[in-house]
Each structure stands twice: as structure tokens, then as C-alpha cells.
C-alpha positions as CSV (number, residue, x, y, z in Angstrom):
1,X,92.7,9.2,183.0
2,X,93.7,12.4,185.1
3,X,95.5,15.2,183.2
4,X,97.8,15.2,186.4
5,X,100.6,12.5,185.6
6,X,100.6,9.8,187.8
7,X,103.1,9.3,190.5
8,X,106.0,7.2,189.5
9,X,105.8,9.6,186.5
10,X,105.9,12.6,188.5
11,X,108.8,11.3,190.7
12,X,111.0,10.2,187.2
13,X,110.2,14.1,185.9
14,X,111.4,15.8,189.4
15,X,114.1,13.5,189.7
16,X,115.4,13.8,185.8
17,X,114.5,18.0,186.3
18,X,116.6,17.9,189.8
19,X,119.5,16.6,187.6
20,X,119.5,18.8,184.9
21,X,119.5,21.9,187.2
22,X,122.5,20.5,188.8
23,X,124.2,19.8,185.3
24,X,123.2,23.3,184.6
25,X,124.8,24.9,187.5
26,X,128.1,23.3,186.7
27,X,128.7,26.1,184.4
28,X,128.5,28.4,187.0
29,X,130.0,26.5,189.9
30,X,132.7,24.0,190.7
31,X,131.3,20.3,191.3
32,X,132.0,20.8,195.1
33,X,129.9,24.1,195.9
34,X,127.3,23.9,198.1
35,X,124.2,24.8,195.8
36,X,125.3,21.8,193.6
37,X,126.2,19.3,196.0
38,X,122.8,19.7,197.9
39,X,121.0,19.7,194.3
40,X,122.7,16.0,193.7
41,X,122.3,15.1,197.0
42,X,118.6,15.9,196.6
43,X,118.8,14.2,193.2
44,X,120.2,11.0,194.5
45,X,117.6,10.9,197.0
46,X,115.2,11.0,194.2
47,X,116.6,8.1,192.1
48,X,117.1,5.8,194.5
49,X,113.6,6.4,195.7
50,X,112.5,5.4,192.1
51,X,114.7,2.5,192.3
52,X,113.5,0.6,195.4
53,X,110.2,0.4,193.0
54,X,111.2,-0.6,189.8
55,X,111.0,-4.5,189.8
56,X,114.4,-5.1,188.4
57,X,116.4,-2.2,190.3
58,X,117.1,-0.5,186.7
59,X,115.6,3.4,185.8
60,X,116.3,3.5,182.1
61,X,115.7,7.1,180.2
62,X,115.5,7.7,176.6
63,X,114.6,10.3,174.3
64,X,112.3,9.5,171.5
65,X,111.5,12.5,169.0
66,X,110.5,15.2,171.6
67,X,109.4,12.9,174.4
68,X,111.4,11.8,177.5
69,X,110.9,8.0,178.1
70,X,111.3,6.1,181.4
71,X,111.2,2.4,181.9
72,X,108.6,2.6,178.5
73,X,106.5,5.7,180.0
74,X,106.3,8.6,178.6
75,X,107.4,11.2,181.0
76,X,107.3,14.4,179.4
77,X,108.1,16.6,176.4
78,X,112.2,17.6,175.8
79,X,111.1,21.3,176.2
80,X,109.8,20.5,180.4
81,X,113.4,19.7,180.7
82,X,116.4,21.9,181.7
83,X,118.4,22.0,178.2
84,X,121.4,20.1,179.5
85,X,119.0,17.5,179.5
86,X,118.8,16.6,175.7
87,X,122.1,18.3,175.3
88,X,123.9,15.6,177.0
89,X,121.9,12.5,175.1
90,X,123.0,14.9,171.6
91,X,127.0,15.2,172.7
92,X,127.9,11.5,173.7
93,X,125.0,9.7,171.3
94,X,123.4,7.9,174.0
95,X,119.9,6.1,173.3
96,X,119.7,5.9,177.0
97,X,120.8,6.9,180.5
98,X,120.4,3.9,182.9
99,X,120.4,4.0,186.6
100,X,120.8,0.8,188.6
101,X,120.3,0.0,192.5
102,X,123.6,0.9,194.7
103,X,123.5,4.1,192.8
104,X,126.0,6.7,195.1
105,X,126.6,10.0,195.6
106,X,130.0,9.4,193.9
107,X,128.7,7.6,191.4
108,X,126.4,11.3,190.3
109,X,129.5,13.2,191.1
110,X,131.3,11.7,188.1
111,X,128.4,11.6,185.9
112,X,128.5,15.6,186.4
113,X,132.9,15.7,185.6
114,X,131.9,13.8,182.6
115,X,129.3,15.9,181.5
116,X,131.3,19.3,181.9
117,X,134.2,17.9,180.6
118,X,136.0,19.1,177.3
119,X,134.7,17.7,173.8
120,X,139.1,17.3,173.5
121,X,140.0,15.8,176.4
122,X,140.0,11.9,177.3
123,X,137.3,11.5,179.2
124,X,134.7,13.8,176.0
125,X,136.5,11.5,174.1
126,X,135.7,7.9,175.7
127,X,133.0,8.7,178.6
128,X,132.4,4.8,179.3
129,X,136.3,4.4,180.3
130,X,135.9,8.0,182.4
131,X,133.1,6.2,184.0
132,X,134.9,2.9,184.5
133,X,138.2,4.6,185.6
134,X,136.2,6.0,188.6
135,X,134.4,2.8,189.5
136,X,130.8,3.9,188.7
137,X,129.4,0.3,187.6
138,X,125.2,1.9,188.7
139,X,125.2,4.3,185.8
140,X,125.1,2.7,182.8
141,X,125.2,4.8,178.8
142,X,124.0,3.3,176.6
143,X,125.4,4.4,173.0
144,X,123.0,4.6,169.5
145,X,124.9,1.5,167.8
146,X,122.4,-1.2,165.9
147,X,123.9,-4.6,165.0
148,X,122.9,-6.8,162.7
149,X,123.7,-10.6,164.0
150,X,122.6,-14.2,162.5
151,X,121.4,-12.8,159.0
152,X,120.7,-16.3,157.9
153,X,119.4,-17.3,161.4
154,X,117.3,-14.3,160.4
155,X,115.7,-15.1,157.3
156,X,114.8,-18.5,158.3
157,X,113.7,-17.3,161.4
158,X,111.5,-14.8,158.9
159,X,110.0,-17.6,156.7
160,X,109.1,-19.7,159.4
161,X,106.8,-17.3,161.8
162,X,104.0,-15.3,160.8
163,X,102.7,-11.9,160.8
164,X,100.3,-13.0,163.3
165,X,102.9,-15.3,165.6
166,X,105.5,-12.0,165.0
167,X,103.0,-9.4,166.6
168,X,102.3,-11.7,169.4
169,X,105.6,-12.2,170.3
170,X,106.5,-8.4,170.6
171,X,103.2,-7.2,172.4
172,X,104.3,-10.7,174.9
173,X,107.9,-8.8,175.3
174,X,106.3,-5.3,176.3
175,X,103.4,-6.5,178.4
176,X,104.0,-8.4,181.4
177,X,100.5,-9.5,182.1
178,X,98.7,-12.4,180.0
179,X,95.4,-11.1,180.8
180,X,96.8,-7.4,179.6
181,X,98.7,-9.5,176.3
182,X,95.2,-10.8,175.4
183,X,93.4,-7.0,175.3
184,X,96.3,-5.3,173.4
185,X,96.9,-7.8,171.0
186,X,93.0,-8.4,170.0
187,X,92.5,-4.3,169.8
188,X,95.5,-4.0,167.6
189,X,94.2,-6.3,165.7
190,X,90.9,-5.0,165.6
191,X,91.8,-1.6,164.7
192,X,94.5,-3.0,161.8
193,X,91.1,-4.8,160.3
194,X,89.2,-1.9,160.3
195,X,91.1,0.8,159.3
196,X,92.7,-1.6,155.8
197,X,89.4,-2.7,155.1
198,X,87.8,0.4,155.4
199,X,90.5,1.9,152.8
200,X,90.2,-0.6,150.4
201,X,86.7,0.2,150.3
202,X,87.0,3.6,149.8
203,X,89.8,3.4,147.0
204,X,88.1,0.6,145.2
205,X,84.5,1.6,145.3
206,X,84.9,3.8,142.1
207,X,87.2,1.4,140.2
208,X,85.5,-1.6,140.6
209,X,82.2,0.2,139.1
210,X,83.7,1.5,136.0
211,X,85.2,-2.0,135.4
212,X,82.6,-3.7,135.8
213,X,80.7,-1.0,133.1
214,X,84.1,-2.0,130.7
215,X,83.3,-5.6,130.9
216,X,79.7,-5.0,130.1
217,X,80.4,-2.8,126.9
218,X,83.2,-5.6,125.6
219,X,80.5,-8.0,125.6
220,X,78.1,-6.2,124.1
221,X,81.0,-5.3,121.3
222,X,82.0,-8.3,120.8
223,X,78.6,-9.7,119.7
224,X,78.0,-6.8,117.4
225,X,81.9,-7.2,115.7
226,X,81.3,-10.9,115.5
227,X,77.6,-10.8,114.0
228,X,79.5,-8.3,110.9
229,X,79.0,-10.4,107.2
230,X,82.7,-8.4,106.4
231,X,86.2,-9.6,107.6
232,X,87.0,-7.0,110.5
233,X,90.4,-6.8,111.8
234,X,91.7,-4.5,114.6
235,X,95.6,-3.5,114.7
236,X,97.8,-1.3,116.6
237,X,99.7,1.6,115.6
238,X,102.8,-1.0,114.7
239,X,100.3,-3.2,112.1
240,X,100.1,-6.0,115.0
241,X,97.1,-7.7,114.7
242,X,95.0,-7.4,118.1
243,X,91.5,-8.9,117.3
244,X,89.7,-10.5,113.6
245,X,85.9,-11.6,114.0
246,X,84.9,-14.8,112.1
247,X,85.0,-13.6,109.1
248,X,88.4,-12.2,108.5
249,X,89.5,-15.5,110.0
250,X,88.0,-17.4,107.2
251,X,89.6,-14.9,104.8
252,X,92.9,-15.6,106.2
253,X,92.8,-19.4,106.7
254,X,93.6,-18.6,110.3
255,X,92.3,-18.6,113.8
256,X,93.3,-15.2,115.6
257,X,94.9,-17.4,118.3
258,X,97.6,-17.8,115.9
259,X,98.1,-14.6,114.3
260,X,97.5,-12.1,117.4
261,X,100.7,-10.4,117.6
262,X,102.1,-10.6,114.2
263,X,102.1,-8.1,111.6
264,X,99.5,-7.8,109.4
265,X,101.7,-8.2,106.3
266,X,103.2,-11.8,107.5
267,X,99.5,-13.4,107.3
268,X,98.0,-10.6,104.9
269,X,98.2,-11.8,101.1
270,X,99.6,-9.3,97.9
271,X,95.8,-8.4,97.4
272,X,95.1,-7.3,101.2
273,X,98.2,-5.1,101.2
274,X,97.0,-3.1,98.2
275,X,93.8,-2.6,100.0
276,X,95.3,-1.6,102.9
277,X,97.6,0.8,101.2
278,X,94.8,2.6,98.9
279,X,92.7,3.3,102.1
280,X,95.8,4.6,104.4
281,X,97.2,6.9,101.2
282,X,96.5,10.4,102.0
283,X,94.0,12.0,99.0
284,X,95.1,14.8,97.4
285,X,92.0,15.7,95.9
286,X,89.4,16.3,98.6
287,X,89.6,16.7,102.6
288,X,90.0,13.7,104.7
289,X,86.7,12.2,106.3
290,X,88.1,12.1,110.4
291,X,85.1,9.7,110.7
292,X,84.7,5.9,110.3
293,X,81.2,5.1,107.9
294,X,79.2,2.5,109.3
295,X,77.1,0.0,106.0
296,X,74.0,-1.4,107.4
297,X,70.7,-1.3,108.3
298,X,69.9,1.9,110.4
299,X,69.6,0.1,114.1
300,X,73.4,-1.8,113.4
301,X,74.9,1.2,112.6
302,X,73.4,2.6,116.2
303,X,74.6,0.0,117.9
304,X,78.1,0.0,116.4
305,X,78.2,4.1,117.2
306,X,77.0,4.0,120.6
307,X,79.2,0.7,121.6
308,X,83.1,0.8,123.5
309,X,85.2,-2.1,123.0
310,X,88.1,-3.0,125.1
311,X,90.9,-5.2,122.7
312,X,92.1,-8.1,124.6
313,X,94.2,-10.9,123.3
314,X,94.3,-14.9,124.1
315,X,95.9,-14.2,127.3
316,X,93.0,-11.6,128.7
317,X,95.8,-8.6,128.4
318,X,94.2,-5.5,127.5
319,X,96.5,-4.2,124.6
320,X,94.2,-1.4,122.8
321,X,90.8,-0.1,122.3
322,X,88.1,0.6,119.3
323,X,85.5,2.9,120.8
324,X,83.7,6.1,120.4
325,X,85.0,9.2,121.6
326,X,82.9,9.3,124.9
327,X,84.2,5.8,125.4
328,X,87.7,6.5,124.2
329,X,87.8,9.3,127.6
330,X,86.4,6.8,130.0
331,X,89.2,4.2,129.4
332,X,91.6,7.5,129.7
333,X,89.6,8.1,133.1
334,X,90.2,4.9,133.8
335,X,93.6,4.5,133.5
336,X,93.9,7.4,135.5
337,X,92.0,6.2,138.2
338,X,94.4,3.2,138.2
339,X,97.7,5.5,138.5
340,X,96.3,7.2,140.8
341,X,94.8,4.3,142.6
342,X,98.7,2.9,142.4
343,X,100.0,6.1,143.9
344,X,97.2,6.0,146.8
345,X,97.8,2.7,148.0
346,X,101.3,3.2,148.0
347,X,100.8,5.9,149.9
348,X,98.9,4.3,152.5
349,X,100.7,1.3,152.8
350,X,103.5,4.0,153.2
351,X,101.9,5.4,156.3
352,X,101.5,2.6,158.4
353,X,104.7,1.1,157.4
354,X,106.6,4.2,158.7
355,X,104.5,3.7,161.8
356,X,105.1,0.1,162.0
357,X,109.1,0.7,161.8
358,X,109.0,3.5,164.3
359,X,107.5,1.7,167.1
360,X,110.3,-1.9,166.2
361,X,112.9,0.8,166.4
362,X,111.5,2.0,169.8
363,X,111.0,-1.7,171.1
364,X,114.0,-2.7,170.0
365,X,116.3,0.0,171.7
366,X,113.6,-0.5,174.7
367,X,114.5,-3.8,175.0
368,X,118.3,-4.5,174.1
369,X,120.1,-6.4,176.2
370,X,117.2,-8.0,178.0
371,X,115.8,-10.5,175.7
372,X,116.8,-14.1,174.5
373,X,118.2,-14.9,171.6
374,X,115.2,-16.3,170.1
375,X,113.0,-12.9,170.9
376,X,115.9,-10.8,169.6
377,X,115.7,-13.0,166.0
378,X,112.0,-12.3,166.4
379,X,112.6,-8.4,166.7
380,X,115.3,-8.5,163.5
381,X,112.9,-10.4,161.4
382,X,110.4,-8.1,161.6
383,X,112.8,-4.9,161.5
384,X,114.3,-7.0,157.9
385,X,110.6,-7.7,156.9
386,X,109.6,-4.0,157.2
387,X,112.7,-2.9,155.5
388,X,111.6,-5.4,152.9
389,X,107.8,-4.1,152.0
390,X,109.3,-1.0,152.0
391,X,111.7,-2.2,148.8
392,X,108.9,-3.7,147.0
393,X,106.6,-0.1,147.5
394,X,109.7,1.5,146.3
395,X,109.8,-0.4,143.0
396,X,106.1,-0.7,142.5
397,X,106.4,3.4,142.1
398,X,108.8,3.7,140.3
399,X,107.6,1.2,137.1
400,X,104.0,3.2,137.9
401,X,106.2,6.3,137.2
402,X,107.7,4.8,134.1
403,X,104.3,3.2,132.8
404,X,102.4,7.0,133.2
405,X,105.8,8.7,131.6
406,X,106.6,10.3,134.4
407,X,109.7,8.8,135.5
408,X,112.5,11.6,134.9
409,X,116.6,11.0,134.9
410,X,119.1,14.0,135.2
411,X,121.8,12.8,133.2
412,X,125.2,14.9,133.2
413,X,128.8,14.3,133.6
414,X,129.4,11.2,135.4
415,X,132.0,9.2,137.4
416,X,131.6,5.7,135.8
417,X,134.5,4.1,138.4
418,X,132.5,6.2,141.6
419,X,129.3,5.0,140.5
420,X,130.5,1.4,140.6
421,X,132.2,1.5,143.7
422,X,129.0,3.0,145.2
423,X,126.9,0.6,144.3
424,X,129.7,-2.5,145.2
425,X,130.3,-0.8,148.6
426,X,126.9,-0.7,149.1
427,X,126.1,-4.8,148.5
428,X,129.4,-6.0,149.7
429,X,128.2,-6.8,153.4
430,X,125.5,-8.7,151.7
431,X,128.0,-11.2,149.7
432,X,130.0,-11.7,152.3
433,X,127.6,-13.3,154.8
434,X,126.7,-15.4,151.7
435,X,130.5,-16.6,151.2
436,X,130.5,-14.8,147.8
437,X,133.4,-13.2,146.2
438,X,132.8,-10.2,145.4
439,X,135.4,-7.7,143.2
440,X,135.7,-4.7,140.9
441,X,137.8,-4.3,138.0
442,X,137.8,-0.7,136.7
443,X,139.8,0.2,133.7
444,X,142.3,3.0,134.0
445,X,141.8,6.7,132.9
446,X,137.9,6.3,131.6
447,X,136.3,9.4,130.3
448,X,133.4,11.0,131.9
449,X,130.2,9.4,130.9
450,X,126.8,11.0,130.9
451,X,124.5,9.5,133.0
452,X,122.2,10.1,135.9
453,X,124.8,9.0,138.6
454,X,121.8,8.1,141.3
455,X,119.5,6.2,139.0
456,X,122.5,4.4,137.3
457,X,123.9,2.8,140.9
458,X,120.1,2.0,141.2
459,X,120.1,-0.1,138.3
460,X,123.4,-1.9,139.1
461,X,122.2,-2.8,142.9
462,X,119.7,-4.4,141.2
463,X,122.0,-6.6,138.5
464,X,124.3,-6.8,142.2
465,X,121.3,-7.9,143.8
466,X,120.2,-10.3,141.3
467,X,123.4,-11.9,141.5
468,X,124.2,-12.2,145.1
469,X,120.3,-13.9,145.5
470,X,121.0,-16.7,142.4
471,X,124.8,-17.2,143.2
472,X,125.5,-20.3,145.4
473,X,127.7,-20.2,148.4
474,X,131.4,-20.1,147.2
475,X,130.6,-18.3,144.1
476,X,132.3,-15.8,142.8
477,X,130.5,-11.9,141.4
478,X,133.1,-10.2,139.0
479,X,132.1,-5.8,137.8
480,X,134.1,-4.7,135.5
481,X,134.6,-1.3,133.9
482,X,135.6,-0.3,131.0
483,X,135.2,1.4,127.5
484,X,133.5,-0.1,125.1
485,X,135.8,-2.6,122.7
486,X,133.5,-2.2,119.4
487,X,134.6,1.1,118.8
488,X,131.7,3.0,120.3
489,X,132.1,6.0,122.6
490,X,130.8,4.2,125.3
491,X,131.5,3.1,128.8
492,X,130.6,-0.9,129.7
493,X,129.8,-2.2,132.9
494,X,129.4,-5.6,132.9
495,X,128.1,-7.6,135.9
496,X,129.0,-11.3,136.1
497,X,128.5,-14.3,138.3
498,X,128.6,-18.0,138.7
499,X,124.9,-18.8,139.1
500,X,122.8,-21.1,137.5
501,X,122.6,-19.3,134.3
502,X,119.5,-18.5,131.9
503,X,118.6,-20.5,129.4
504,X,118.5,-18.8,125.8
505,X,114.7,-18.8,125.7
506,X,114.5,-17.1,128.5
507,X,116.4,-13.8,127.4
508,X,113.8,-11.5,126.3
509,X,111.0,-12.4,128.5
510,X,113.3,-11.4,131.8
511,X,113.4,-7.7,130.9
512,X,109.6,-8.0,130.9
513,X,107.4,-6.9,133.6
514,X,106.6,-9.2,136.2
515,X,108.4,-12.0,135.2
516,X,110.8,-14.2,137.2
517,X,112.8,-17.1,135.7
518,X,112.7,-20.0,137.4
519,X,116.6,-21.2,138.4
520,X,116.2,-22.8,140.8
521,X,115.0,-21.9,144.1
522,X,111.6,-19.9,144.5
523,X,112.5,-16.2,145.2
524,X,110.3,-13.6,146.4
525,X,109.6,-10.0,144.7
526,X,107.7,-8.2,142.3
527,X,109.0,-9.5,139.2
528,X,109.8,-5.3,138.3
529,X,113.6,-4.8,138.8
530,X,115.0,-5.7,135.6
531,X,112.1,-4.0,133.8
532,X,112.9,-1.3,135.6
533,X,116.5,-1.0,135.4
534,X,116.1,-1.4,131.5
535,X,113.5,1.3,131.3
536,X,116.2,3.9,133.2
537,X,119.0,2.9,131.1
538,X,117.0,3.9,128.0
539,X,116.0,6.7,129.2
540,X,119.8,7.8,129.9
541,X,120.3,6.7,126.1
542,X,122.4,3.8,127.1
543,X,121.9,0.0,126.3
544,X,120.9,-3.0,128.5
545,X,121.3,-6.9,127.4
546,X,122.3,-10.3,128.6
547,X,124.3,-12.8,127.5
548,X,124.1,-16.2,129.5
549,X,123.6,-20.3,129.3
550,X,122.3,-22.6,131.2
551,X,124.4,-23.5,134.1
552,X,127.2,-21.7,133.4
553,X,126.1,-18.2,135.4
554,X,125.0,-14.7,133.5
555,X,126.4,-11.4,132.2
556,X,125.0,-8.2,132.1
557,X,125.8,-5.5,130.2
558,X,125.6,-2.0,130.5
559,X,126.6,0.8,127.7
560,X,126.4,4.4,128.7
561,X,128.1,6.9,125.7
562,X,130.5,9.2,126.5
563,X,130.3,13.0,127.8
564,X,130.6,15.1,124.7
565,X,130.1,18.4,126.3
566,X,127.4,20.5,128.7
567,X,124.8,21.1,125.8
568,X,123.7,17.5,126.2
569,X,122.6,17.8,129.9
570,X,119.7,18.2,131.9
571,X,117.5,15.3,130.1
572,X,117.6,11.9,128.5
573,X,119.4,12.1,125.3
574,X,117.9,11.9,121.7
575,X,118.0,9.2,118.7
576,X,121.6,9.5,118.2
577,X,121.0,8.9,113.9
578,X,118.7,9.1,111.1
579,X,118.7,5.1,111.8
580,X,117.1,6.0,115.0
581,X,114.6,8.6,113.1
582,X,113.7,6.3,110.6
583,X,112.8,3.6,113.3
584,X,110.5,5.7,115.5
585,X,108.5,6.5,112.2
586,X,104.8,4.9,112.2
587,X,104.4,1.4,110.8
588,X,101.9,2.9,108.0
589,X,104.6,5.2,107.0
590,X,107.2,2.8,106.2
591,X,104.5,1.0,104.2
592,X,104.2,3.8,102.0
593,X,107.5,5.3,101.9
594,X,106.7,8.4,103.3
595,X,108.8,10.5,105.9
């Protein structure tokens, strides 16, 4: 293509310039002077020249970043353009300036009064009336207001098309021609192919190797652990039992698929515990040997030095590791490969995704007004669908940041009542297109709380959230706020609704990662949010539980202790009592007795 701009291009930019040197003289001269009139009567010319060619009479500019957009062509850059230009799209918040056929010279003359008008008067105030109280009907501003209409139209609409049928709809709205439809939907989707196929390659090359070396080594582990004449068992730092060869299941009377998990001392007789205890006891006598002593003939004890094995229980969950110290630092490298694996993806999902929204947002502002109400669904569903993905990343982060110990909280003196009414505020839209009753009960005169204000609205949205999804129409979502009636210097806000209710069973596993309780309808997400929400209210030295039956809705509680002072700010908050201390001692200590 020629670096020259073509001609209807050319014409727009002259005619848009011509303008915005008439706008621009304004502040020098009065509307009538000469120099001005014969600049808008030149202008005029311009425009309606431009509209004889445009196919439905209309010349629509917008301004998108730094580029000036006509009928969907980029024009030029803001800084070609006389700086009343911009100026006047910035002061009356206009995502576009539309000219129609019929346009007059009078019509231009009171587009220029409304444009050097005062920010004060009537017509800065309502420029649409200025404009209709001097008949102008050919100049048309369109202001930067989004709506959102049908929301349930919209989600159905959302489940029933495609990525695929949703793409093709929008490329059919921009492009007129079939023939043209055809070529930029199949390059799109060409270049979408490539480029996420070309990532995932590169990101997974690495990962996929060292796994694959993992799985090898277990194996190989395995056999030499199982082939041992003694009873071996494996535990974690808590005395669970992770793994037992043959042998020690004989010992025990027990298969491991029924002790993984417990404690060594609920399966472990009198005699094994005295065992235990004289190996763990710290000698007085002589230095500790750091290493572990290998009985056997010369080429077992090789093979038991030089092997890595990954712990896995009945489920396939990797939970631990007995290895050498070469292999102990490539699991390390390998779980840091996976964060950072995590934080890539993210990241490049991120990318495209901003790109993705960008271009809806332009389509859908290019477009407004001039599509059905089926293509206008199509348009929302995939605004809502990005807005969506971009959620789920947002989570998926987040419990990467918790998982790696990264996640950080500010807490510090809080508003409890502003931090509910934020987060209310906030969903209230929501339950009331879903015929919910929404309301928020906040005890009088409560005491300052500490707390990170913007993770603790996070993890009510998502108790909010839960509840608006799994409460029928009609039903009825009551917060409450209020200090805390066992005594404790604590703030409680407690988040109830009608919904189906969770069944007893249930209550632990639903603050676990990944898991969704099944309550009736199948709901979509990541299974994160409640792990997550726990995870932050920990970390602020609060408490998280539930209380809830079976059809008769749920309750969820949140404790957050009082502010006692600025001494305690700036971090999350220590074991508040030696009860605390004693519990974050090591299994093997409290065995013993020691401290």
C-alpha cells in the first residue's frame, strides 16, 4: 500500500483539519467574521462532499487512543489535528461526532456556539438540547455511556453460541463483503492457531522433559523400596503416613490404601512408638549422623543413593518426596518451573485477552445503534465472556500467589461497616436482575477492626457471589455486622442466603482447592474462590467457617479481632497464645515433650 493515504482518507483529514482551524479561530474572532465564516463555508463544502459517498449518508468520527477514526478508517494520529480537535471529544465526553446528509451551513454555525460556549452556562451544560433548540437534526454527539440490557437474554445467548459462531458473527458485522468475511475470518484464525500453539510449545518444552525424567525415577524407586526385606514407611513432617512397601504392610496388618493419611500412632502399636521415639531422641553423647545408612549388599545401597522418589498417594497427588540431595533440588527446580510456568501463561493469556477486549470495545462503540437485537446480544456475550476469563486469570494468580507464599495483605485500621457496604454496593445490580433481596444489617458504633480493607471486600464478593449464583429467584441474601457474641474482641460478618444448602459432609471439603459442591445446577469456575478467600482471612488473623443443611440455605462466617493499636500494622498478625505456639510445634516434638 502507498504511504500517501488514500483519498476518502485524505478528504476526512482536510475536512476534520478545516474544522478544527475554524473552532480554533473562535477564540480570536466572533462566529460571524469573515475568516471564520469562509473557513466553515469551506468546511461544509468538504463534509458534504464526503457525504454524497458514504453509502448510508452518515460520516461518523471517533477517537480511539491517539488515532482519529472515520467510518472505521483510521485517519490520522490526534497530534495531525488542530488541538480543539480532541479538546472538544475530552469537554462534552463524546465517543463520536456524526455528520448526516442535509448537513447546513447553520447546522456548523451552532456546532461552533456550542463549542465556545461556557463550561457554566446551559448550552456547556446540556449540548444535545443546545443542539435541538436550534434545529440541527444532521449533527449527531454521541456521548461515552455503555448499557447493559437483557443480562439473562445474555447468558443464554452466551451458552448457546460458540467461540467459533461468536467471531464469525462480529467479523460478518464489520465486513460487508462475503468473499472479504471468508479471508479475514480464516487469517484470524490462522494467526490465533499459530501464535497459541507456538507458546505452548515453547513454555511446555522444558516441563514436560523434567516430568517425564520424575516419572522415570518414581518407577525406578518404587521397585527398589518394594524389593527391601524391612518394613519401610515414609511420613510427613505431621507423622501422616504417605507411602509403606509390602513389608511394613504386613507388619501392620494393613494395606497403605487404608492408612495413607493417618497418623502413624493411630495404626502404629506400643512397640513401634518406642522405636520411633529412641531413633528421633536427640543423643547427648556424640554428634548427630545428618546422613541416612543404607544395610545391604554394595550395588543396593548404590541404587538406593543414586535413586529420587516422588511420594504419591491412592489418588496420584504428589504430597512429599524421599530423594537425594541432587534430586531433592530438581523437584525444587521443578516446582519453580511450574510457578513460573503459572505466572507465564497467565501472562500471555493476559495479553491477548486485553487485545481481544480492546478491539469489542471499539466494535461495539463502532457499531451502536446500527445492529439488531440479536447481533447486539452477540456483541454483550462476548464483552461478558471476556470480562469472565479475565476473573478466572485473576483468581488462578492469586491461589499461585498463596501456594508459592507470596501472597501479601496490609492489614491496619479498618472500617468493618465501609467494607461491607463496598462489597454489597458492588453486587447489588447483580441480585437484582436475579429477583434476589438483597440487605445489610450493620450493628451500631463497631470498633475499628484490623484488616486489609481491599482483600477483605475481595473475600466477601466472593461469599456475595456464591450466594447470588446458588440462590433461586425470590430468595432472599441477608449481611450482617456485628461484634462478636462469644466474648471475643472480634468483628463478625456473616453472609446468609436461602439456597439449597450444604450438606454436613460437605463442609470441610468446600474450603479445599478446586472443589465445587454439587447443589444443584452445574456452575462454571475454577473451583479456587473459597480456598482463596480462606487463605486471606488467615493471613489477616481472622477466622473463616460455615454452618449450613441441606435445603435450608448456608451461613458464612467471618471473624476479624479488633484494632488494638498501630504497633500491630503493616503485616498479618501472629499466634495470638501459647495455644497457638504450642500447635505450630513439629509433630516429633510433641511426641517427646520437648519445646
Amino acid at each position: 500500500m502507498s504511504d500517501q493515504p488514500q483519498a476518502f482518507e485524505r478528504r476526512c483529514l482536510e475536512a476534520i483539519q478545516g474544522l478544527g482551524k475554524a473552532l480554533g479561530q473562535l477564540s480570536l474572532y466572533k462566529l460571524g467574521h469573515p475568516a471564520v465564516a469562509a473557513m466553515l463555508q469551506a468546511c461544509g463544502d468538504q463534509l458534504k462532499g464526503l457525504l454524497s459517498q458514504t453509502a448510508q449518508g452518515e460520516l461518523a468520527f471517533s477517537v480511539d487512543n491517539d488515532k482519529l477514526i472515520a467510518n472505521g478508517r483510521i485517519i490520522c494520529t490526534l497530534d495531525a489535528l488542530p488541538t480543539s480537535i480532541p479538546n472538544t471529544f475530552a469537554r462534552f465526553k463524546l465517543s463520536s461526532l456524526t455528520f448526516k446528509s442535509g448537513l447546513s451551513s447553520d447546522d456548523l454555525k451552532a456546532f461552533c456556539e456550542l463549542t465556545s460556549s461556557r463550561p457554566d452556562s446551559e448550552a456547556g451544560r446540556d449540548p444535545k438540547k443546545h443542539l435541538e433548540g436550534r434545529g440541527v437534526v444532521n449533527i449527531i454527539l454521541n456521548e461515552a455511556v455503555y448499557a447493559k440490557v437483557g443480562e439473562e437474554a445474555l447468558l443464554k445467548a452466551l451458552e448457546q453460541k460458540s467461540l467459533e459462531e461468536t467471531i464469525r458473527a462480529l467479523v460478518g458485522n464489520a465486513v460487508a463483503d462475503p468473499r472479504k468475511q471468508k479471508m479475514v475470518y480464516e487469517k484470524v484464525e490462522l494467526l490465533i492457531r499459530e501464535d497459541i500453539q507456538r507458546r505452548i510449545d515453547e513454555v511446555t518444552k522444558p516441563l514436560v522433559r523434567e516430568k517425564n525424567a520424575l516419572q522415570n525415577e518414581t518407577a525406578r524407586t518404587k521397585g527398589v523400596v518394594e524389593g527391601v526385606a524391612d518394613g519401610v514407611i515414609v511420613v510427613d513432617d505431621g507423622g501422616n503416613i504417605l507411602m509403606m512397601n509390602p513389608a511394613a504392610e504386613h507388619i501392620y496388618s494393613a494395606p497403605l490404601s487404608q492408612v495413607a493419611g493417618k497418623h502413624l500412632g493411630a495404626s502404629a502399636g506400643a512397640e513401634h512408638l518406642v522405636t520411633l521415639a529412641q531413633e528421633i531422641a536427640t543423643p547427648v553423647d556424640r554428634a548427630i549422623k545428618p546422613d541416612v545408612e543404607s544395610r545391604g549388599a554394595e550395588e543396593a545401597k548404590k541404587t538406593v543413593k543414586a535413586s529420587a522418589a516422588v511420594v504419591q498417594n491412592e489418588a496420584g497427588k504428589i504430597v512429599g518426596m524421599v530423594s537425594s540431595l541432587h534430586d531433592s533440588a530438581k523437584l525444587k527446580e521443578l516446582e519453580r518451573m511450574q510457578r513460573e510456568f503459572v505466572a507465564h501463561v497467565t501472562h500471555e493469556l493476559r495479553a491477548p485477552l486485553t487485545a481481544i477486549r480492546a478491539a469489542l470495545d471499539i466494535l461495539h462503540e463502532e457499531f451502536q445503534g446500527r445492529v439488531n437485537e440479536d447481533e447486539t446480544r452477540i456483541m454483550a456475550s462476548a464483552l461478558h465472556n471476556a470480562d469472565r476469563l479475565e476473573r478466572l486469570i485473576n483468581d488462578i494468580l492469586d491461589f499461585s500467589k498463596i501456594e508459592a507464599g507470596e501472597m501479601r495483605v496490609n492489614v491496619k485500621k479498618a472500617d468493618a461497616e465501609r467494607i461491607a457496604r463496598e462489597a454489597v454496593d458492588g453486587l447489588k445490580p447483580w441480585a437484582q436482575r436475579k429477583d434476589l433481596d438483597l440487605a445489610l444489617d450493620v450493628e451500631h458504633d463497631l470498633p475499628p477492626i484490623m484488616a486489609d480493607s481491599h482483600r477483605t471486600v475481595q473475600v466477601l464478593v466472593n461469599l456475595l457471589s456464591n450466594a447470588i449464583k446458588f440462590t433461586p429467584a425470590k430468595g432472599r441474601i441477608d449481611v450482617k455486622v456485628f461484634r462478636g457474641k462469644t466474648g471475643e474482641k472480634v468483628v463478625e460478618f456473616v453472609v446468609s442466603d436461602t439456597g439449597p444448602g450444604i450438606p454436613a459432609s460437605e463442609h470441610k471439603r468446600i474450603f479445599e482447592k478446586f472443589i465445587q459442591i454439587a447443589t444443584g445446577e452445574v456452575r462454571g469456575g475454577t473451583g479456587l474462590g473459597l480456598a482463596i478467600a480462606k487463605a486471606i482471612t488467615h493471613m489477616q488473623n481472622g477466622r473463616l467457617w460455615l454452618e449450613s443443611e441441606a435445603g435450608k440455605g448456608s451461613t458464612f462466617y467471618i471473624a476479624l479481632p479488633f484494632w488494638a493499636g498501630p504497633a500491630e500494622e503493616g503485616g498479618p498478625a501472629k499466634p495470638a497464645s501459647a495455644q497457638a505456639a504450642a500447635d505450630a510445634l513439629p509433630w516429633w516434638k510433641k511426641l517427646l515433650g520437648l519445646k
